[in-house]
C-alpha positions as CSV (number, residue, x, y, z in Angstrom):
1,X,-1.4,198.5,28.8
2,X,-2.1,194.7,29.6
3,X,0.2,192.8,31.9
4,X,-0.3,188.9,31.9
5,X,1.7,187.0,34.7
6,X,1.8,183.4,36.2
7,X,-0.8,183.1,39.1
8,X,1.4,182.6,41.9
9,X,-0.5,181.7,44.4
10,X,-2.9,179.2,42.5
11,X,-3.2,175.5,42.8
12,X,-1.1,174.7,39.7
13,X,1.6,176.7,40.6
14,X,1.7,175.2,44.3
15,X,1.6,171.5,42.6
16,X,4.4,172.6,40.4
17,X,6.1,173.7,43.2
18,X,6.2,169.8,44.3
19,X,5.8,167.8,41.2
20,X,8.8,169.5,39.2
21,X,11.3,168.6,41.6
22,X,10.2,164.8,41.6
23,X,9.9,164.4,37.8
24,X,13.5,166.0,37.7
25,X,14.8,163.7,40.0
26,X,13.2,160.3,38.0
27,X,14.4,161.5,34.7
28,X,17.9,161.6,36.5
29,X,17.7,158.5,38.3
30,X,16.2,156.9,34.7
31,X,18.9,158.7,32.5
32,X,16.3,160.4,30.7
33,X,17.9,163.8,29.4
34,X,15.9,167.0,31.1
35,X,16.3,170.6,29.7
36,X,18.0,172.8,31.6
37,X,15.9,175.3,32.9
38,X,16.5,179.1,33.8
39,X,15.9,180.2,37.4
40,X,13.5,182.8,37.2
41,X,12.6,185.2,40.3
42,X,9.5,184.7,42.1
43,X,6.3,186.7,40.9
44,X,5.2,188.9,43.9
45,X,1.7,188.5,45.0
46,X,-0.9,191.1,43.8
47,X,0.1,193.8,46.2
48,X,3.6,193.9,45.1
49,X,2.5,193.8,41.6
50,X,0.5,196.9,42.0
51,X,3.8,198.4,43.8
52,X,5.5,197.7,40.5
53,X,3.0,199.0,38.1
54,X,2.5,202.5,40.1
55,X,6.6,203.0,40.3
56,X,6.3,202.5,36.7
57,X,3.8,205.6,36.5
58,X,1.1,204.0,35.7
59,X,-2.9,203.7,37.5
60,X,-4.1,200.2,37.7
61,X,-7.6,200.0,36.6
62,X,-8.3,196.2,36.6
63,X,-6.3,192.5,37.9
64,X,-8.8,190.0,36.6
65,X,-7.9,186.4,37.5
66,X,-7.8,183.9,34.2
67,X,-7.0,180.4,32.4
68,X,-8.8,178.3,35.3
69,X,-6.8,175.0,35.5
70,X,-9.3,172.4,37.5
71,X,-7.8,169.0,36.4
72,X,-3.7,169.3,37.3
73,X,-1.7,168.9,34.1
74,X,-0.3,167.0,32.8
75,X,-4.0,164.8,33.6
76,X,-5.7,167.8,31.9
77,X,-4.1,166.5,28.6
78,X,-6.0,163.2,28.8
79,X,-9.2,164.7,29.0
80,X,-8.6,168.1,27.6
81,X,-12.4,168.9,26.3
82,X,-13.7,168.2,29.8
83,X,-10.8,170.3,31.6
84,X,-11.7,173.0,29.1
85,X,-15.3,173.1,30.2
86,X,-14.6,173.0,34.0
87,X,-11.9,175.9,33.2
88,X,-14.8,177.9,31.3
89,X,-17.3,176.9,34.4
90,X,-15.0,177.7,37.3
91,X,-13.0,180.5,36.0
92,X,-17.2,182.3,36.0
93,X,-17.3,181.2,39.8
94,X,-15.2,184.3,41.8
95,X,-14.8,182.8,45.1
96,X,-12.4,179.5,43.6
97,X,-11.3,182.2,40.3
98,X,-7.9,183.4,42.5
99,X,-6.9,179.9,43.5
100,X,-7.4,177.9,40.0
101,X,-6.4,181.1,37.8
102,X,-3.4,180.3,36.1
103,X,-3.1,183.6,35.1
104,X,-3.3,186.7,36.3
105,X,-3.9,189.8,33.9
106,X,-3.4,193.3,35.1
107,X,-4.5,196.6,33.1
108,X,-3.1,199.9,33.3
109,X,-3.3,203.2,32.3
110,X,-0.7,206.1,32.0
């Protein structure tokens, strides 16, 4: 079994944590109509996913850290051949892998 989750602890999901708000709050303040979005709860950290994935009876036999994000969106849309690139480059590179993984993909075994 393959489990694919946000990377909560990467960059992108730290920026998001500040950006969102603010782009939110200038839509209102502009009038511009924003989507109302579900709350969703947090993904736990890598230690609490392997929690979940063993009370589910299964062996984890690999978390492998993917979809490198090195240019913050939306700026990665301007340019998106070179943020493709830097994503392939980086995501080779373990010690910056965890923090610019936007993904995080867990495999399991029964």
């Amino acid at each position: 079994m393959v489990i694919s989750v946000p990377n909560a602890q990467s960059l992108h999901a730290s920026s998001r944590a500040l950006t969102d708000p603010l782009v939110r709050a200038t839509k209102r303040a502009l009038g511009v109509p924003t989507a109302a979005l579900a709350r969703r709860d947090r993904i736990p950290p890598i230690p609490g996913l392997e929690e979940i994935v063993a009370n589910a009876g299964l062996e984890l036999t690999t978390v492998r850290h993917v979809a490198a994000l090195v240019i913050p969106a939306p700026l990665d849309r301007l340019m998106p051949a070179t943020s493709e690139r830097l994503g392939v480059t980086f995501e080779r590179r373990h010690r910056v892998r965890r923090v610019l993984a936007t993904q995080v993909l867990l495999s399991a075994v029964k």
